[in-house]
DSSP file (Angstrom, degrees, kcal/mol; ACC not computed):
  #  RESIDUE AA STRUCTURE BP1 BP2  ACC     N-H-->O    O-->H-N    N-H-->O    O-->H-N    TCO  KAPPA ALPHA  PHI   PSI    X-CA   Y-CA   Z-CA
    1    1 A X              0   0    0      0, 0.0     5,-0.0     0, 0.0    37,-0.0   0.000 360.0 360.0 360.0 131.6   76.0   94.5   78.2
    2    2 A X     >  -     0   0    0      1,-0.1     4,-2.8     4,-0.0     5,-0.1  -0.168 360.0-114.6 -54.3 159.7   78.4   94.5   75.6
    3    3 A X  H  > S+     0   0    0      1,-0.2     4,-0.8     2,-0.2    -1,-0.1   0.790 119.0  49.6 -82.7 -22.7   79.3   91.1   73.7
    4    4 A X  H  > S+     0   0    0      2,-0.2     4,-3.1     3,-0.2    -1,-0.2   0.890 110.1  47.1 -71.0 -28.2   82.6   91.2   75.0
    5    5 A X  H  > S+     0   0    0      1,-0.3     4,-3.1     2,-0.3    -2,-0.2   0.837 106.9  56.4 -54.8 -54.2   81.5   91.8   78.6
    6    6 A X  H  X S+     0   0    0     -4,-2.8     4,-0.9     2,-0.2    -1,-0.3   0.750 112.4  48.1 -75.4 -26.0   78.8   88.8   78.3
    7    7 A X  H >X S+     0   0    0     -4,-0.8     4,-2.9     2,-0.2     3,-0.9   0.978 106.9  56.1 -67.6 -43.3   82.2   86.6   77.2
    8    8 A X  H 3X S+     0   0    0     -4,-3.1     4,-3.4     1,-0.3     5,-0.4   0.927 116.2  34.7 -39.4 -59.8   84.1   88.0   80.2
    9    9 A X  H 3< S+     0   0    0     -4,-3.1    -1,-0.3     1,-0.2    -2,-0.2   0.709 113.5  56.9 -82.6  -8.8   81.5   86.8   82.3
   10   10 A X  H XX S+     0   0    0     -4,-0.9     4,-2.0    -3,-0.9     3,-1.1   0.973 110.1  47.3 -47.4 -74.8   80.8   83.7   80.2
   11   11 A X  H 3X S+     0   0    0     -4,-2.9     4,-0.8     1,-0.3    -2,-0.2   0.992 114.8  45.2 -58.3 -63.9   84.8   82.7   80.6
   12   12 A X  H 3X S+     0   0    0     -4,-3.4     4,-0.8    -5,-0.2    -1,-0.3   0.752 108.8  58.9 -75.6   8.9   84.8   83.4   84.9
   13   13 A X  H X4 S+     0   0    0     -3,-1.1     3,-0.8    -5,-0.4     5,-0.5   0.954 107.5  49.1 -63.8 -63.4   81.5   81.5   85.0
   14   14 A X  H 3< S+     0   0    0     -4,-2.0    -2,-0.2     1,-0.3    -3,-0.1   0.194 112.1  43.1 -34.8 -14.5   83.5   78.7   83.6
   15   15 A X  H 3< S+     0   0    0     -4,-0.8    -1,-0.3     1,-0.1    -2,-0.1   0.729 107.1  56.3-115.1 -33.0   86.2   78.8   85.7
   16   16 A X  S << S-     0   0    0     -3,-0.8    -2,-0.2    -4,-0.8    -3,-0.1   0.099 112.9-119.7 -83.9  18.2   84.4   79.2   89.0
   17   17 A X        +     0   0    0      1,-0.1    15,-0.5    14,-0.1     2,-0.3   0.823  61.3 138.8  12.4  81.3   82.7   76.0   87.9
   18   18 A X  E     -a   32   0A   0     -5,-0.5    15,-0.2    13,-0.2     2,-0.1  -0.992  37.2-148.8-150.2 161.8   79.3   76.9   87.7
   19   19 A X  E     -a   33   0A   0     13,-1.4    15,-2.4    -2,-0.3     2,-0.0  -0.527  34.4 -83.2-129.1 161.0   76.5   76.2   85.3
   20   20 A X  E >   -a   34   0A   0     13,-0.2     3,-0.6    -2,-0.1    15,-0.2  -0.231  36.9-122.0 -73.6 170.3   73.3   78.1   84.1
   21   21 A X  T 3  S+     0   0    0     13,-0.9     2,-0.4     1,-0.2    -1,-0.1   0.981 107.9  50.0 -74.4 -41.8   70.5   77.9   86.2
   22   22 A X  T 3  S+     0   0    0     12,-0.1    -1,-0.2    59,-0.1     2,-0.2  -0.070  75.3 133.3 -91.7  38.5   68.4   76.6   83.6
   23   23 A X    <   -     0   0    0     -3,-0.6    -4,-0.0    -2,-0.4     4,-0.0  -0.367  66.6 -79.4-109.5 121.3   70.5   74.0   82.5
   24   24 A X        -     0   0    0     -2,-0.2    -1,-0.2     2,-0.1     0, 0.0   0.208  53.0 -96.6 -32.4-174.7   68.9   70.0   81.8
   25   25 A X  S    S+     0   0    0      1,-0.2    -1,-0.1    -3,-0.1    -2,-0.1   0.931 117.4  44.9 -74.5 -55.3   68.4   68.0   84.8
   26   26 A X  S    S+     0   0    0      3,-0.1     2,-0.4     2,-0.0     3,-0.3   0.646  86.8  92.5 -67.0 -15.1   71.4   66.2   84.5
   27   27 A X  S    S-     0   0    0      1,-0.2    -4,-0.1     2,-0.1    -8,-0.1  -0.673 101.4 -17.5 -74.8 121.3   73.9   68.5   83.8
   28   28 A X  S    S+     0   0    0     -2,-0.4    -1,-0.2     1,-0.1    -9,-0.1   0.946  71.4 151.6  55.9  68.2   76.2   70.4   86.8
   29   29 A X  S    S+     0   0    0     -3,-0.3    -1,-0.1     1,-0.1    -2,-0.1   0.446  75.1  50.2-102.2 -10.6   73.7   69.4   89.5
   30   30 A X  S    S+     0   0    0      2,-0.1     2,-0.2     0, 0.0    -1,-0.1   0.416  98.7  79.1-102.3  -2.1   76.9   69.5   91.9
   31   31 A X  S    S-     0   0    0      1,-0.1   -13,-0.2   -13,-0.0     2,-0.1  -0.585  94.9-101.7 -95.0 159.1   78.1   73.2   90.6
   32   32 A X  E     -a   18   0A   0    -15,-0.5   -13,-1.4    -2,-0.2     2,-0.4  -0.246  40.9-115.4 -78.5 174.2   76.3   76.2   92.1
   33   33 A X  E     -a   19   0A   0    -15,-0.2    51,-1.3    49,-0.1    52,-0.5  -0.980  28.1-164.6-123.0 136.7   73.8   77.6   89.9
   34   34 A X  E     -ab  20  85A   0    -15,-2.4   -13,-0.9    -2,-0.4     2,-0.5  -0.977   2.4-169.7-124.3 141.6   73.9   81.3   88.3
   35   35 A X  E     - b   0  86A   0     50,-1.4    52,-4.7    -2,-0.4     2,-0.6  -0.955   2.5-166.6-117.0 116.3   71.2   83.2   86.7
   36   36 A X  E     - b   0  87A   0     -2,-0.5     2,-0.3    50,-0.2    52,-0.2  -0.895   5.5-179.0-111.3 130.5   71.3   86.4   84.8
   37   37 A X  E     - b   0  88A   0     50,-3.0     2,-0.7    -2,-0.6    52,-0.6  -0.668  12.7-163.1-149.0 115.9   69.1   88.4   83.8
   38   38 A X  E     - b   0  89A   0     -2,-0.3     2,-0.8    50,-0.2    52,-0.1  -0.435   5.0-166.5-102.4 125.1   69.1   91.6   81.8
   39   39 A X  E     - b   0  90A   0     50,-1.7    52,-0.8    -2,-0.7    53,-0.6  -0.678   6.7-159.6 -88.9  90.8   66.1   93.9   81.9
   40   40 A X  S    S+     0   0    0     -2,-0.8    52,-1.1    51,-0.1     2,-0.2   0.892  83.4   5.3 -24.5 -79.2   66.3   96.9   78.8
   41   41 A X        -     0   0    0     50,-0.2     2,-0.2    -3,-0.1    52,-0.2  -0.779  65.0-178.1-124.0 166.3   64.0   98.8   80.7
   42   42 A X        -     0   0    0     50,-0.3    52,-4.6    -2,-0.2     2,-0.4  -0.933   9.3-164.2-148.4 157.5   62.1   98.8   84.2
   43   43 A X  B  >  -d   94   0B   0     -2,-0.2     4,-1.9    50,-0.2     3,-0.3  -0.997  21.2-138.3-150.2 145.2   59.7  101.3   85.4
   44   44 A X  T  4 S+     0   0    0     50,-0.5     4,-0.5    -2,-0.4    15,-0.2   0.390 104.5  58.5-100.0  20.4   58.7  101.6   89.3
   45   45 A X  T  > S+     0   0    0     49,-0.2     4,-1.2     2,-0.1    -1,-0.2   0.668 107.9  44.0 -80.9 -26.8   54.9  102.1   88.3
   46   46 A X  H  > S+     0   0    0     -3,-0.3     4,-0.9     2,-0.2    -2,-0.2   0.797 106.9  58.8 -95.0 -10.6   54.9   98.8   86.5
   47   47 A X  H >X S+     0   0    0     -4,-1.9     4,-1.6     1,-0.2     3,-0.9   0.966 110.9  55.8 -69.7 -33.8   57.0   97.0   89.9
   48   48 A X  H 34 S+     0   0    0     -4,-0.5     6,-0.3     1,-0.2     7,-0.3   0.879 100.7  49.7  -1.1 -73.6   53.6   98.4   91.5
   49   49 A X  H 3< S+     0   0    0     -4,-1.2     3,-0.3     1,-0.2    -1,-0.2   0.600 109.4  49.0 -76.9 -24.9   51.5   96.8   89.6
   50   50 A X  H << S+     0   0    0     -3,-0.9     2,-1.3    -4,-0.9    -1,-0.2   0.963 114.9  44.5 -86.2 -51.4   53.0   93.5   90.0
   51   51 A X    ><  -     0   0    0     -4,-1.6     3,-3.9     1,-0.1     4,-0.5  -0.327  64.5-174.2 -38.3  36.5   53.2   93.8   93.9
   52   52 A X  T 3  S+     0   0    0     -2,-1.3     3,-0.2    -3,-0.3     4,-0.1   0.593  80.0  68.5 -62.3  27.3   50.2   95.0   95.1
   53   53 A X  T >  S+     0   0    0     -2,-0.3     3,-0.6     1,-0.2     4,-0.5   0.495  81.8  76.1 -87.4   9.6   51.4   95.1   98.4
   54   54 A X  G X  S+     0   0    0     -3,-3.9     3,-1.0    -6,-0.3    -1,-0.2   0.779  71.8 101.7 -86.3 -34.6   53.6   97.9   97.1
   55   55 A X  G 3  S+     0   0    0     -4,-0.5     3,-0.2     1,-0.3    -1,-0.2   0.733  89.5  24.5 -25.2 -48.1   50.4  100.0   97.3
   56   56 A X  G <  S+     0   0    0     -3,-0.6    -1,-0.3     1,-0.2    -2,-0.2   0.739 130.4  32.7-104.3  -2.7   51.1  101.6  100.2
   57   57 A X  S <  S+     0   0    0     -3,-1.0    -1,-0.2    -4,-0.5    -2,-0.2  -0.665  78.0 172.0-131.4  73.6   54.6  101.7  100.7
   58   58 A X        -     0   0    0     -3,-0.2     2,-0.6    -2,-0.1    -3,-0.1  -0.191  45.6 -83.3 -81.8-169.8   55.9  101.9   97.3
   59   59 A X        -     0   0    0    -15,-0.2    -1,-0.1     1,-0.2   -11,-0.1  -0.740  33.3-169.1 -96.4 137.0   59.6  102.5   96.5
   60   60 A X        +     0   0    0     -2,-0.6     2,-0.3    -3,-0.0    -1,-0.2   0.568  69.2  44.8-101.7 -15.7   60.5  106.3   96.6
   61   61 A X  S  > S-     0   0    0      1,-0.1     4,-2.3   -17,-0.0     5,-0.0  -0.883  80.5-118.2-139.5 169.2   64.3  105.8   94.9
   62   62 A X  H  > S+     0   0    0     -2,-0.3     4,-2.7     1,-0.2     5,-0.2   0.797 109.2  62.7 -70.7 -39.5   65.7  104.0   92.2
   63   63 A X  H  > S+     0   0    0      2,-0.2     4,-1.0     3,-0.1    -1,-0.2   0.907 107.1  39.5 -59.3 -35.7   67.8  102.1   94.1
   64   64 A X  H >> S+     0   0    0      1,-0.2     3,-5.0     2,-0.2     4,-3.2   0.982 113.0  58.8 -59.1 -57.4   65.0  100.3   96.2
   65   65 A X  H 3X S+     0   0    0     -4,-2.3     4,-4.4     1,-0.3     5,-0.3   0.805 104.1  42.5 -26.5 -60.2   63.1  100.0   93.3
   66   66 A X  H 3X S+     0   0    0     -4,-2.7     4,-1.1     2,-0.2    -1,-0.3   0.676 113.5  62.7 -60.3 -17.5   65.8   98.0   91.3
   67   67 A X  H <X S+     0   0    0     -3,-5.0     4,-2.1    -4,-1.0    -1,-0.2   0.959 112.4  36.1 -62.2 -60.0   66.0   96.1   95.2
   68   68 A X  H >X S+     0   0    0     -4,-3.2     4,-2.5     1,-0.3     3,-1.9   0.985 110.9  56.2 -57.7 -55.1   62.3   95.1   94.6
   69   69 A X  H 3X S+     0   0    0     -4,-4.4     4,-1.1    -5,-0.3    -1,-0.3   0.863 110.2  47.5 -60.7 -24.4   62.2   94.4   91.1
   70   70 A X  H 3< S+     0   0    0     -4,-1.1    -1,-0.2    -5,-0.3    -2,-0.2   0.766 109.8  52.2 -62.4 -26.8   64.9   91.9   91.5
   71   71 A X  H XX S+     0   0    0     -4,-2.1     4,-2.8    -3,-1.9     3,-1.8   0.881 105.8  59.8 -55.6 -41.8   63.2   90.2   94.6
   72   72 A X  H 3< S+     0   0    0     -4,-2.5    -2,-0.2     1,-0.3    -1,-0.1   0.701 107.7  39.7 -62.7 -25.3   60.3   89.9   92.4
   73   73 A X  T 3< S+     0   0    0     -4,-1.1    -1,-0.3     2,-0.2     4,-0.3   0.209 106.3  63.6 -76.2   0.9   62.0   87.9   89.9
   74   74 A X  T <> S+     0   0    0     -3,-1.8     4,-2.2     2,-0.2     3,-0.5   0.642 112.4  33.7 -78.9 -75.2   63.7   86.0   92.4
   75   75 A X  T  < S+     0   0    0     -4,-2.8     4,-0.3     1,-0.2    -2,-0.2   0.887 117.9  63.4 -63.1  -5.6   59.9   84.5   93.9
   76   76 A X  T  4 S+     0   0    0     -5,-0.3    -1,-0.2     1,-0.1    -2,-0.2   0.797 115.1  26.9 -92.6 -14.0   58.7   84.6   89.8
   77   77 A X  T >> S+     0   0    0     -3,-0.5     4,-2.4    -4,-0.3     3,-0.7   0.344  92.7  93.8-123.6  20.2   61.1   82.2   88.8
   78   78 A X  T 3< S+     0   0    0     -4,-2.2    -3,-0.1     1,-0.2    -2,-0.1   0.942  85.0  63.3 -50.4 -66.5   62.0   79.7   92.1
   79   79 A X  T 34 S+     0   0    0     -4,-0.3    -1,-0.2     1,-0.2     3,-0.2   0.780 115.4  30.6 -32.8 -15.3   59.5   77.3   90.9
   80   80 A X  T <4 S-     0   0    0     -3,-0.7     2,-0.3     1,-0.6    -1,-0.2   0.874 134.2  -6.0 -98.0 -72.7   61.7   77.0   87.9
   81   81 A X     <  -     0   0    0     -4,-2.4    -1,-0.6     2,-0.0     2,-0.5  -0.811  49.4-150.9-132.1 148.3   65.0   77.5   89.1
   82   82 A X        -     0   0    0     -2,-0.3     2,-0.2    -3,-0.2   -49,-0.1  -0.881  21.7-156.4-134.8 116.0   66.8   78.5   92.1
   83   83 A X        -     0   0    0     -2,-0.5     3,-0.3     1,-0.1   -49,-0.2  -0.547  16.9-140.0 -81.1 140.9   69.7   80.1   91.5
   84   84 A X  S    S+     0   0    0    -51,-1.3   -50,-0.1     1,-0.2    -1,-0.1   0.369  98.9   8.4 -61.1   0.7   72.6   80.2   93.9
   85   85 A X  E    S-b   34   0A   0    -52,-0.5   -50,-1.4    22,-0.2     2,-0.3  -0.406  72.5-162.2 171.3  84.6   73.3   83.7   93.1
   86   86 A X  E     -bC  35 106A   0     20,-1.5    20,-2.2    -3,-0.3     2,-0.4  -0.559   3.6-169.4 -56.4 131.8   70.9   85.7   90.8
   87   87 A X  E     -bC  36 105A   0    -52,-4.7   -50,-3.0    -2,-0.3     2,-0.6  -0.981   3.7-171.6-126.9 137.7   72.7   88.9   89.2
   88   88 A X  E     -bC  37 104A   0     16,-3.0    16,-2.7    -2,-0.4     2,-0.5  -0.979   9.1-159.2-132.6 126.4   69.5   91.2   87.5
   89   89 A X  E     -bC  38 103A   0    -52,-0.6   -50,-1.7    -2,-0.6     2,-0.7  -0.973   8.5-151.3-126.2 106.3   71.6   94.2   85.4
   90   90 A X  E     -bC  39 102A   0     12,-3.0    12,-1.0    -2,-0.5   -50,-0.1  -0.831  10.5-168.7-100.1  80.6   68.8   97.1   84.9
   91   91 A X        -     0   0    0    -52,-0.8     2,-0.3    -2,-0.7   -50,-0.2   0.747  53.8 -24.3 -52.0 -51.3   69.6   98.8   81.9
   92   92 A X        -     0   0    0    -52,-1.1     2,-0.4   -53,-0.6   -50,-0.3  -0.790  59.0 -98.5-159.3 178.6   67.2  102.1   82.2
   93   93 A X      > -     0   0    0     -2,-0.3     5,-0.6   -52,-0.2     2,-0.3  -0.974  35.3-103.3-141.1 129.0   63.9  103.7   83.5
   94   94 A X  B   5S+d   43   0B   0    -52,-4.6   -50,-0.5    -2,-0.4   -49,-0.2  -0.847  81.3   9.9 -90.4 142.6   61.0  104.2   82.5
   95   95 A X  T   5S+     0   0    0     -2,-0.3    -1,-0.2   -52,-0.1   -52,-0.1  -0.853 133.7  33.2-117.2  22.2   59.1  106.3   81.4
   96   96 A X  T   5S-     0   0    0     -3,-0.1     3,-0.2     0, 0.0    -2,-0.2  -0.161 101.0-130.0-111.8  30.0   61.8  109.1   80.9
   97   97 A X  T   5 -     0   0    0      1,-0.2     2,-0.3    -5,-0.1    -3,-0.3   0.640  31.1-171.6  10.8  65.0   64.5  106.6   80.1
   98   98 A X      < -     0   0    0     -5,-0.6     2,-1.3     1,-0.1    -1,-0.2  -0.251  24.9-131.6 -82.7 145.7   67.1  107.5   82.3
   99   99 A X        +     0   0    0     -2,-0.3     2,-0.4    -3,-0.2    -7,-0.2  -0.087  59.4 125.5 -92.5  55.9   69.9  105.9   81.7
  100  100 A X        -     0   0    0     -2,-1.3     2,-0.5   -10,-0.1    -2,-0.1  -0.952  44.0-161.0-138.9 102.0   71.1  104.6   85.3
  101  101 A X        -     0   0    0     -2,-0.4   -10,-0.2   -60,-0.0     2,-0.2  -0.938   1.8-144.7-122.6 132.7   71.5  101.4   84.9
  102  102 A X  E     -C   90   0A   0    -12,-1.0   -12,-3.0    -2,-0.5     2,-0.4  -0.641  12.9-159.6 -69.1 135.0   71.6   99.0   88.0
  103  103 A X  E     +C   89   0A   0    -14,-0.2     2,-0.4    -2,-0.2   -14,-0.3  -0.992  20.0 175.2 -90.6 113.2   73.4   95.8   89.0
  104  104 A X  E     -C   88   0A   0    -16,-2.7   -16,-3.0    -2,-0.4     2,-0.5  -0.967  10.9-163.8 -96.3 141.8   71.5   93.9   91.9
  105  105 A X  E     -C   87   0A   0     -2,-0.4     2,-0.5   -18,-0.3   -18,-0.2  -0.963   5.1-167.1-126.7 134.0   72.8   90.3   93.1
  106  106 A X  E     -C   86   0A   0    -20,-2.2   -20,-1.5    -2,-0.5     2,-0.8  -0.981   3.6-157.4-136.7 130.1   70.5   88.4   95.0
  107  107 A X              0   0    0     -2,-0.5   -22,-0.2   -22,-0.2   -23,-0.1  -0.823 360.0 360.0-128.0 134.6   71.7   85.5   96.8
  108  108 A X              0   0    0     -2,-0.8   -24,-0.1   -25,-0.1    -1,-0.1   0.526 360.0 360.0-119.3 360.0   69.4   82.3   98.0
């Protein structure tokens, strides 16, 4: 994302009163919570490798793929945060860098 783009969305966070996920205890605990989180690259050998249930049914297109790895960061960071609306923005693929970059929004 561009730096104007990360204001854009800075400024309608701001209006839609809502706070980062990871934000002290005391702060916005009555605002929804958003988390973003932007991945350079992703590769659907290494969402594999984290999943291993993904061993037999792994994901055959980019789009699932970008599906999973954004569930997967959804259950790696609950413990921490639970976001009301995750948005995970997938810049590229590996290991040919294609340059098909994903939005997924994941909502708990």
């Amino acid at each position: 994302m561009s730096r104007t783009e990360v204001e854009m969305l800075d400024h309608t966070v701001r209006l839609l009163n809502m706070t980062s996920c990871f934000c002290s205890s005391s702060c916005g605990r009555e605002r929804m919570k958003l988390g973003i989180v932007i991945v350079p690259a992703a590769s659907i050998s290494s969402i594999i490798a984290c999943d291993s249930s993904l061993d037999f049914a792994p994901p055959t297109s980019l789009p699932a793929a970008a599906y999973l790895f954004a569930q997967l960061l959804t259950r790696h960071w609950s413990s921490h945060c639970t976001a009301d609306l995750m948005i995970v923005y997938i810049r590229s693929w590996n290991p040919d860098r294609i340059r098909k970059p994903f939005i997924v929004p994941v909502y708990s």
